[in-house]
C-alpha positions, 0 to 999 in steps of 0.5 A: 455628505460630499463623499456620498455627493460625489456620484450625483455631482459626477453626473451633473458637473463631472469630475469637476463638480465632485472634486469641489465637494469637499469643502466639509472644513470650511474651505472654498470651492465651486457649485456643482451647477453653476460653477461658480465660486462659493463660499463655505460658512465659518462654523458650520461647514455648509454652503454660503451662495454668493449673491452679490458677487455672482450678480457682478459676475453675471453683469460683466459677462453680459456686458461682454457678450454685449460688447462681441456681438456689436463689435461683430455686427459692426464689422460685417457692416464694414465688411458688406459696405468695404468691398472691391465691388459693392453691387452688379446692379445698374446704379453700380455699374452708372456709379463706376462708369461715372468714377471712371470717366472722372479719373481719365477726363484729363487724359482724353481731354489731351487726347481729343477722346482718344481711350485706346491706349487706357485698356490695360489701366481700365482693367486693373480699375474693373478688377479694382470694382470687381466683387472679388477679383482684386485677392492678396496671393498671399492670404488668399482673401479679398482685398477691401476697401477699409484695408491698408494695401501696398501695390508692387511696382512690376506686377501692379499686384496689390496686397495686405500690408501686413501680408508684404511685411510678414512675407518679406520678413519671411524671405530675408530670414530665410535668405539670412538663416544659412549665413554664418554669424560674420557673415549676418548683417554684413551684405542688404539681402533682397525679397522677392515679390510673391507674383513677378519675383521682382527684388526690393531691397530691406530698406524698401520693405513697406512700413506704411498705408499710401495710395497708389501714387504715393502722396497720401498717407491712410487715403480716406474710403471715398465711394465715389472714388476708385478703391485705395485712391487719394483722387489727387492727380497721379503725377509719376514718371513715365516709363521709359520717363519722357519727362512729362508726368501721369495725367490721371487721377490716382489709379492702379495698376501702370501709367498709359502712355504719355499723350503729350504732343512734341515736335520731333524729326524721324529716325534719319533727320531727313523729314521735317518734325512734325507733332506726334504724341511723346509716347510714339515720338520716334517715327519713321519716314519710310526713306532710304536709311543712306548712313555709312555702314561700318564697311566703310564701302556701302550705304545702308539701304534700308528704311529710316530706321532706330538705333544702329544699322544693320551689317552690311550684308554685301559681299566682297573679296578680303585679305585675311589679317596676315594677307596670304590668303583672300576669300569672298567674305560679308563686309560686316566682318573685314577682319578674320583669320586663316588657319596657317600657322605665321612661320616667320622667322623670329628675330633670334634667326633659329626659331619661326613664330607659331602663332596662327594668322596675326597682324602686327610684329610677330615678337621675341622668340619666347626662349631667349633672356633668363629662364628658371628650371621646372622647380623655378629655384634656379634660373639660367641665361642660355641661348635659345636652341639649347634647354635649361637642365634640372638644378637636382635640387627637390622638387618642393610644390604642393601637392593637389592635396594642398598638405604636403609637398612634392618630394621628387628631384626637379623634374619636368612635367606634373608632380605625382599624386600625394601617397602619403598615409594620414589618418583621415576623418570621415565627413560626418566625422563619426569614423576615422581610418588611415589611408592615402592623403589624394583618396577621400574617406566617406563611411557607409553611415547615413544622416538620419537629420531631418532636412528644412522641409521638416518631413523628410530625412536626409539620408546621404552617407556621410553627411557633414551635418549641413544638408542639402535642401530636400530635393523632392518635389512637394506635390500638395494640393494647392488652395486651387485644388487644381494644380499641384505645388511644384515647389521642392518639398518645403516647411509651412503652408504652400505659396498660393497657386501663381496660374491666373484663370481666365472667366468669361461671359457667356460669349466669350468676349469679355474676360476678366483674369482671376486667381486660379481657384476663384473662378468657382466663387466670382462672378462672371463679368458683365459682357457689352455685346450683343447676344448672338443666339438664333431667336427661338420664335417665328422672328428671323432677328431677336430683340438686340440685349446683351449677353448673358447666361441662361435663356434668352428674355422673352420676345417682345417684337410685335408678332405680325402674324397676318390675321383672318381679317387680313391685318397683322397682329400689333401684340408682342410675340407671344410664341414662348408664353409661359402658362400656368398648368391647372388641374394637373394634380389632386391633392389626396386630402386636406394633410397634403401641402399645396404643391407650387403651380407649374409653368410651361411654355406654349404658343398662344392664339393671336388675340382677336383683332383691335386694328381700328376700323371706320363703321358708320352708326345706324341712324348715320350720324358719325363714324367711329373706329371700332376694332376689326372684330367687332365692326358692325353697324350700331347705335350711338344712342343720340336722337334720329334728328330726321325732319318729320313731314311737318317740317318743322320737327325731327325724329326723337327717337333713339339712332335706328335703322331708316329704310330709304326710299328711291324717290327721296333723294335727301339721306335726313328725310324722315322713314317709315321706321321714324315717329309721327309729330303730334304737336301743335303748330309753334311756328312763329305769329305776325309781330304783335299777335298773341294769338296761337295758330288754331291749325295742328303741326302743319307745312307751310305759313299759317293763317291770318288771325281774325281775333280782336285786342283789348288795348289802351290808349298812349296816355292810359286813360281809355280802353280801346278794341281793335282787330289783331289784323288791322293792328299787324298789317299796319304801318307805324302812322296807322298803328299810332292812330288806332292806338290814339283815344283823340282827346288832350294828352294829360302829361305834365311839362319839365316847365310845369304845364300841360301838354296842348298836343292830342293823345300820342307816343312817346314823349310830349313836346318841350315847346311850351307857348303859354305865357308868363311874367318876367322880372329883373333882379331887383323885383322892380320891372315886369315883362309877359313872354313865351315860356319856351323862350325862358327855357331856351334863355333866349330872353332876359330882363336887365335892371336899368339906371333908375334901379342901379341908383336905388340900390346905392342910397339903401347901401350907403344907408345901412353903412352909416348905420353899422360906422354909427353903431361901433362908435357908440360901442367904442364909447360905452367900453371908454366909460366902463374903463375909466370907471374901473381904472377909478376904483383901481386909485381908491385903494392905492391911495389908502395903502401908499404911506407918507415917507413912500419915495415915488418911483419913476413909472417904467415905459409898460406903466405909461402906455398900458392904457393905450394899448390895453383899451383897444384889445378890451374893446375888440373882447367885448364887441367879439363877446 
């Protein structure tokens, strides 16, 4: 059965499937289609699926994939959010003016706003923001935020941390790797930087993250900070260090100068010190310099200048150091030799110096003292004029071989070659032959050993073994793929390509410096000049926008084309709009795709005119601005309001045109094209008429009514008729005469009587003189007056003395009779006491017993009754 099964699982699983059929004796194996391992049965050899332990297997490879795909899509957020530049949009461009403006606060503050001397740190930050700009050379992949960095201190050049290790482990190897095994460890070996080439010892390979100043360890992404940043002050040296230290905060690339102010003098100390920055602190005063020059004879001439002063450049007659001789010759070199031999005599007498022009003694004549023989075995004491003679003894001096040694008899001059015949072993030391000790012996073999690029054979005859490094030129293509590796022929990939590329904005003004090759993948900078392109409307000047790629926006100056009206057009200029095409193309059935609408660009009319323009109305009532297109004469929709020829109404209908007549000279007069009034007459009566005016609407005042009125008299008992006439043209007097009806007035006085006056107006009169009676207060004497006078408290009635005694006999009467009543009370309480107090005996006496000691009575006991009787007769006459 697997044998027969093996085909099939070929075609499905392959070799694989068909080899883990052949499980006919129990044995394990794998499903030919999910390959996974199964299980073969104890006593029948069939197939077992195992569910339990392919369901643990599904889970843990679904927990895995799980797993990678968060771990990715973490990391391109953090690859999306950690870049060197995170946007070109504007609140990037505000966020990273913000940043920087923030890191040079305390540098301009010292220097009153003063940025000139930040250009060179200011573009280390914008390549630091820069999508792209900032790239390891060694990886060639963009530095980010996330990323531990390590910054050179030459170049600035940042890189990988873990690239600038490997790169220096890779250069101390291959420093080392010609060393012998005694020579390894014995000398500190420096590695290159990867750009500047500037050296570094082992010991200051970098093993740890810092900022770019250096303080902070692993400096935590900030975004408001610049990339890599601690946002600490950075507080380094400057170089050439003056002592002061880097007001910025922590920043790439180098230090700005020191803006510092300090006293100091110019270079000659002739000027007064003035306050100058530290890093331009050395001046000069523009004075003669007036230091003695090193002739000793002239001053220098030139202006304050630095360091030392130039040579005199005067010239002057001088004696050369022997003095036979005396030339014209720049006093900046007093000093100088003539070319005669000294010929003095020397001390010996028989021999002349031979030197050329000299100061000082000449010397001892070089052949006097003991002198050795060519060989320097023996030595002789001769005088000076004779030579000293060969010893005949053999010469003895190594030979250039280094071998063997000089066979010749003492002799003058240099010892022959070495011609002795040794056997010699050739370089390579494959071949050995016999032959002259001072000839070398290379054979004709060439090394077939691969040389260090690993490509090449090194193919020198007779080679030792340590060949030489490949001296052809590598010549690949560089990442750049525009330059060629110069490097000799070498192993491994090839160091990134060191050209650095200009990209510039569309101007040319703004450039910022990229690794060649990156040019094609960054983005151009974003230029601050103005775009200097001719305008291409009928404007002399375009709108000032900064530069850019492409075409330039569109113009949205005012056009200020004159129109027909003789205005200008206010509307944008619109010489370039862009009009959607319509029509163009028919579509051959409902199968084909709509196409997408085109666009072309064409010069649009100047819309009709909308400069405001002041139009009367027809019935001239205001004056409206209306655009210029469209000022004619119109209707404001209000009433005419012309006054009619009644005088006293207008025209109601709605604002028309009125034709004026030459004999009216007022404009609100009523035409011929007004309505007629057809109303009647509302002009006001004579006050007091009720009576409508019985003419139409008419001009002028209307006539006297003749009617009669039905009136009632003041008092409102009596109809009285009276002429409308008569009652309008009176005056008040007469107006209350023909309104009286003569008879007694029926109203009532505050005092209670009539009023006596004859039928009137208003109120009655408060002077009442009928007469009443008046009494004094004890009712006793009367008198008759007028009640007005009562009213007015004019007159008053007072009791006399016969009075005042009759009230004080009643008052003492009933004072007797009240003092009479409360003794007879006190004495009816007495009595119902001591009948009480009676009982009260009667009892205790038949209690008391004979033997009974009688107890003195406390003091409460004696007086009791004193005080007990009054209360109770106080309770009884309350109750």
């Amino acid at each position: 059965g697997a044998a027969a099964r093996a085909p099939a699982a070929r075609g499905r699983g392959g070799v694989r499937a068909a080899a883990a059929g052949t499980i006919g004796e129990g044995a394990s194996g794998e499903c030919p289609f999910c390959l996974l391992p199964a299980l073969a049965g104890p006593a029948l050899g069939t197939w077992r699926w195992p569910r339990a332990s392919a369901e643990l297997s599904s889970l843990k490879k679904f927990d895995e994939i799980k797993k990678a795909n968060q771990a990715a899509a973490k990391k391109l957020v953090e690859d999306q959010l950690s870049s060197s530049s995170e946007d070109d949009d504007e609140d990037a461009e505000v966020k990273q003016g913000k940043i920087l403006d923030k890191t040079f606060t305390i540098y301009t503050s010292q220097t009153d706003g003063d940025a000139s001397e930040l250009e060179r740190t200011r573009q280390y930050m914008n390549e630091a923001f820069q999508s792209g700009a900032m790239t390891c050379l060694i990886c060639i992949a963009s530095v980010k935020r996330n990323q531990a960095v390590w910054s050179c201190c030459g170049c600035f050049c940042i890189f990988h941390l873990v690239c600038i290790q490997k790169w220096a482990k890779d250069s101390l190897f291959l420093v080392s790797s010609p060393l012998t095994d005694d020579d390894f460890g014995k000398k500190d070996y420096p590695w290159p930087c990867p750009k500047c080439r500037f050296e570094y010892k082992r010991s200051e390979t970098p093993s740890r993250y810092y900022c770019y100043c250096g303080k902070v360890e692993n400096p935590t992404v900030d975004p408001w900070l610049v990339p890599h940043s601690c946002g600490q002050i950075c507080e380094r040296e400057f170089k050439p260090s003056c002592g002061h230290k880097c007001l910025l905060l922590c920043h790439p690339g180098p230090c700005p100068p020191c803006p510092k102010m300090v006293t100091t003098t110019c270079h000659c100390k002739k000027a007064k010190p003035v306050p100058r920055r530290c890093s331009a602190k050395e001046w000069s005063c523009r004075l003669p310099c007036g230091r003695t020059l090193l002739c000793g004879q002239h001053a220098c001439e030139n202006p304050c200048h630095a360091g030392d002063c130039q040579p005199c450049p005067r010239v002057s007659k001088q004696r050369c150091i022997c003095g036979r001789q005396i030339a014209e010759r720049l006093c900046a070199s007093p000093q100088w030799q003539c070319d005669q031999v000294c010929g003095k005599c020397l001390p010996c007498g028989n021999h002349t110096c031979e030197k050329v022009c000299h100061a000082g003694p000449c010397g001892d004549c070089p052949r006097s003292g003991k002198r050795s023989c060519p060989c320097g075995k023996t030595k002789f004491t001769l005088p000076c004029t004779e030579d000293v003679p060969t010893c005949g003894d053999s010469c003895d001096k190594v030979l250039e071989c280094g071998i063997h040694k000089c066979s010749q008899r003492c002799h003058r001059g240099p010892c022959e070659i070495c011609r002795q015949e040794v056997e010699k072993q050739c370089r390579c030391g494959k071949h050995t032959k016999r032959m002259p000790c001072h000839k070398p012996y290379l054979c004709e073999t060439k090394c077939t050993k691969i040389r260090d690029c690993q490509k090449h054979q090194c193919r020198r005859k007779c080679c030792s073994g340590n060949c030489p490094p490949c001296d052809q030129v590598c010549g690949r293509t560089l990442g750049c793929r525009n330059h060629k590796c110069p490097s000799g022929c070498h192993r491994g990939s090839c160091n990134p390509c060191p050209e650095t590329v200009d990209v510039k904005c569309c101007c040319g003004k703004t450039v910022i410096k990229v690794l060649c090759g990156r040019e094609r993948t960054i983005k151009p900078p974003k230029c601050k000049q103005l775009c200097s392109r001719p305008p291409t409307c009928h404007h002399s000047t375009q709108e000032k926008h900064y530069c850019h790629f492409g075409r330039c926006p569109p113009c949205r100056q005012p056009c200020q084309k004159t129109l027909t009206c003789g205005h200008l057009c206010p509307v944008s200029c619109h010489d370039e709009a862009l009009v959607k095409q319509t029509g163009i193309h028919q579509s051959a059935g409902p199968w084909e795709q709509p196409s997408e609408p085109a666009f072309i660009q064409t010069a649009l009319p100047c819309p009709p005119c909308q400069v405001p323009v002041p139009v009367e109305c027809l019935g001239q009532h205001e004056i409206s601005p209306l655009p210029c297109h469209s000022a004619n004469p119109y209707s404001c929709k209000r009433l005419c309001g012309r006054l009619l020829d009644c005088q006293n109404h207008t025209c109601m209908k709605e604002c028309h045109h009125v034709t004026k007549s030459s004999s009216s000279a007022d404009g609100k007069k009523a035409g011929p094209e007004c309505s007629q009034c057809e109303e009647e007459c509302t002009k006001p009566r004579p006050a007091g008429c009720p009576h409508r005016c019985a003419l139409p609407c008419h001009p002028g005042d209307c006539p006297s009514c003749l009617q009669m009125l039905k009136l009632k008299c003041h008092c409102k008992l009596s109809v009285l008729y009276v002429e409308c006439l008569k009652l309008t043209c009176a005056d008040l007097k007469e107006k209350e005469l023909l309104i009286s009806c003569r008879n007694q007035c029926p109203k009532e006085l505050p005092c209670g009587h009539r009023c006596k006056e004859i039928c009137h107006s208003g109120s009655c009169p408060l002077n009442c003189n009928q007469k009443v009676k008046l009494r004094c207060l004890c009712k006793r004497l009367k008198k008759e007056v007028q009640c007005s006078k009562i009213q007015e408290g004019q007159v008053s009635l007072e009791c006399d003395a016969l009075c005042k005694e009759m009230k004080r006999k009643a008052y003492e009467i009933k004072e007797a009779e009240a003092k009479a009543a409360l003794e007879e009370e006190k004495r009816r309480q007495q009595a119902e006491l001591e009948a009480f107090e009676n009982r009260l005996k009667g009892r205790r006496k038949n209690k008391r017993r004979k033997d009974e000691v009688e107890v003195e009575q406390s003091s409460w006991q004696k007086y009791k009754n004193l005080i007990m009787l009054p209360v109770f007769g106080v309770a009884v006459v309350m109750v």
